[in-house]
Every structure is written in C-alpha cells, then in structure tokens.
N, C-alpha and C positions, 0 to 999 in steps of 0.2 A: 504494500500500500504506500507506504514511504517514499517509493521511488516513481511511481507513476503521480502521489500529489508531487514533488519534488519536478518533474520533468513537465505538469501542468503550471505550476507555480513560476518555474523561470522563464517559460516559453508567452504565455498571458501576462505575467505582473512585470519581469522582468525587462520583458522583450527580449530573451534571446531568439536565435533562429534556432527553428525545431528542421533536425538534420534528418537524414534518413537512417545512420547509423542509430542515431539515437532513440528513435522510434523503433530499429531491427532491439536494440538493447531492453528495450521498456516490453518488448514482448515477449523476449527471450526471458525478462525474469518472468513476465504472470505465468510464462511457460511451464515455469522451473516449479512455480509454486502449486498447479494444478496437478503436474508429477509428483510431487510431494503426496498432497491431499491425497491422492488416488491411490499411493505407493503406498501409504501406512495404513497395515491392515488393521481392521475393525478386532476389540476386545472388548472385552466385560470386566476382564480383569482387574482391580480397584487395585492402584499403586501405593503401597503403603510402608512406615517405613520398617514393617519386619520383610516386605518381599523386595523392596529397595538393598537394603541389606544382606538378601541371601545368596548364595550361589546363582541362583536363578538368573539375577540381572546384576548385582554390581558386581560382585567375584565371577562371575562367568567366563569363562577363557573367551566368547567374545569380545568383552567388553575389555580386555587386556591386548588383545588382538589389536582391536581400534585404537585405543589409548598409544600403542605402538605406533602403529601406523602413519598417526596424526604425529607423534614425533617426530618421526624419520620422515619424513614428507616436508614438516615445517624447516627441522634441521637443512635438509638439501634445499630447498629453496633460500633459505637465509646465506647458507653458508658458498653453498656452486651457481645456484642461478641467478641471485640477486646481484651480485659483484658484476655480474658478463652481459647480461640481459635487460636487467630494470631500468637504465636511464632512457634506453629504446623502445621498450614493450611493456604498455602497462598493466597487459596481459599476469605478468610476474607477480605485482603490489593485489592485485583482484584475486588470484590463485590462492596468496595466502593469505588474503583476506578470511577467504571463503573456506580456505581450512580450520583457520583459528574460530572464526564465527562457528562453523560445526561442532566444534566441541562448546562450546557458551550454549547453542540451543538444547541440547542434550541435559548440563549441569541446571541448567533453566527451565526445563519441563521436571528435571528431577524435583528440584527443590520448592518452585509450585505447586507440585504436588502435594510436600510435605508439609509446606506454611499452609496448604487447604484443608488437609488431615489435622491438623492442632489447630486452626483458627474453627474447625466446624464438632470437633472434640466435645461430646457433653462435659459441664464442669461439675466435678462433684462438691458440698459446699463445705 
C-alpha cells in the first residue's frame, strides 16, 4: 500500500513524471503481494506462545535453515557484491533490502501474535 500511495502522492502532489518503469515497478510489487496472499496456506492453527516455542516452529530445522540462509545471502551481498556492483545497480541496495525486510516480517507476525495472546488473556483478579 505504501508504495502505490507513495508513487500516487509524488506523481499528483508533487509533480513528478510518472515513468513507465515506475508504473512496471508499482505493479510488480501488488504482484508480489497477491503471491504472497495466495502462497500462505490457510490454518486454524492459533499461534501461541507454547507452539511459538516448540520444535514445531521456532526450533524447527526449518527455521534454522532460513535463519542460515538469510545470513549467508546478506553476508555475500554486503561483503562480494556491494563493493563491485552497488554504485551501478541499484538492483544490489533493493536485494538486500528485501532480505533483511524478510526476516522483520517473520519476527513481526511472531510477536503480534504474542502481544495478541496477552493483550486478549482473561485476567484473573
């Protein structure tokens, strides 16, 4: 949402010129965001934080899997591609952008979860 008001906002308030790249860009995220929606299967499962905590999901060799991955991904882009590639291609700064953001939305849905789980907590008195 942020980036289509963003790209409505400087093109109408601002006046810049609306390019065509940027219009190919503003579609390629709703793209991304309806892949998303569509990709994340349907649960019943109520995230809580004893299944938060179990093998299940946060000890899961998944989750250590990714936690890796996202490492070594960020590692080589900070350290081989950023130095060779980023003053040319801004492709490189949006890459890892977009890796670091992945892990935030992740620790982000966890923890919403959890502040939803204690804010809706009966209290005993």
């Amino acid at each position: 949402v942020g980036v289509v008001v963003n790209q409505i906002i400087a093109v109408c308030c601002l006046k810049e010129q609306g390019r065509k790249r940027d219009l190919g860009g503003v579609c390629g995220v709703v793209a991304g965001v309806v892949l998303i929606i569509f990709g994340v299967p349907e649960t019943e499962k109520e995230l809580t934080v004893q299944v938060m905590l179990s093998a299940e999901v946060f000890l899961a060799p998944r989750a250590y899997v990714y936690l890796s991955a996202l490492v070594v991904v960020i590692a080589v882009l900070v350290i081989f591609v950023e130095p060779r590639y980023a003053e040319r291609h801004i492709l490189v700064w949006l890459t890892l952008c977009s890796v670091i953001s992945s892990m935030t939305v992740v620790a982000c849905r966890g923890f919403s979860s959890l502040v939803t789980q204690v804010a809706c907590r009966p209290r005993t008195p």
